[in-house]
C-alpha positions, 0 to 999 in steps of 0.5 A: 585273510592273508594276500600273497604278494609275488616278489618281484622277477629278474627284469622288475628288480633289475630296473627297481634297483638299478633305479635306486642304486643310479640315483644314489651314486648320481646324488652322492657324486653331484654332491661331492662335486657342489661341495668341492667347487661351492662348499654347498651341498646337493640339498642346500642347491635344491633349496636355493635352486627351487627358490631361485627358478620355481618361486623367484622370491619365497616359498612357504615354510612347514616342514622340520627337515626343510626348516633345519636345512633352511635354517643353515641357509639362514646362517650362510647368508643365502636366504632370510626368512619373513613372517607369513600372516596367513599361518603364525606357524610358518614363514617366507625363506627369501632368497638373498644377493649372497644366494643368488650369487651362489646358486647361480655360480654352482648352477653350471657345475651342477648341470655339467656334472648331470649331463656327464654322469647321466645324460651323456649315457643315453642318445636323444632318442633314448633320453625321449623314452627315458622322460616318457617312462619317468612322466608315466611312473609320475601320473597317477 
């Protein structure tokens, strides 16, 4: 038995899209401007920002595509990997000086570029309810 799905109404895929299309436009640019003040793209500062701030030293290692990623930080000099014990199949990334330097270095363009393209579109009231939306879609 087949269910019918209704698409989505005018409102529901003016926010879906619109949703899409800003986060699209605000990754291209605040990669386009990591790159052009650090020659470090959007995705190499994620990584090295998540072990910057979220693991201050290592995080475990799995994934393919994280693993290539990682593996380009390796050859930059910005992390360095150290066997794990526990699982033969992964290993550490531990941020190095070099990476430190340089995440540290594109953390303000980076959070300049947010607040320009983003936050300074919204009052602080505003980017309350923004947070509370995205905290709901976030919960399961």
């Amino acid at each position: 038995m087949a269910t019918t799905i209704s698409r989505l109404d005018t409102r529901e895929l003016r926010a879906w899209r619109g949703l899409l299309r800003v986060h699209a436009q605000l990754s291209k640019a605040l990669d386009a401007q990591l790159i052009a003040a650090h020659g470090l793209p959007l995705s190499s500062y994620e990584v090295l920002m998540y072990l910057f701030d979220e693991l201050a030293d290592s995080v475990l290692l799995s994934r393919s595509g994280l693993t290539r990623l990682v593996d380009r930080l390796e050859r930059e000099g910005y992390l360095e990997r150290c066997s794990c014990a526990h699982d033969a199949r992964g290993a550490f990334a531990v941020l190095t000086p070099a990476g430190r330097e340089k995440v540290e270095a594109a953390r303000a363009t980076h959070l300049a570029g947010v607040r320009e393209l983003f936050l300074s579109h919204f009052s602080e009231d505003e980017l309350d309810v923004l947070g509370d939306a995205m905290d709901r879609v976030l919960k399961p």
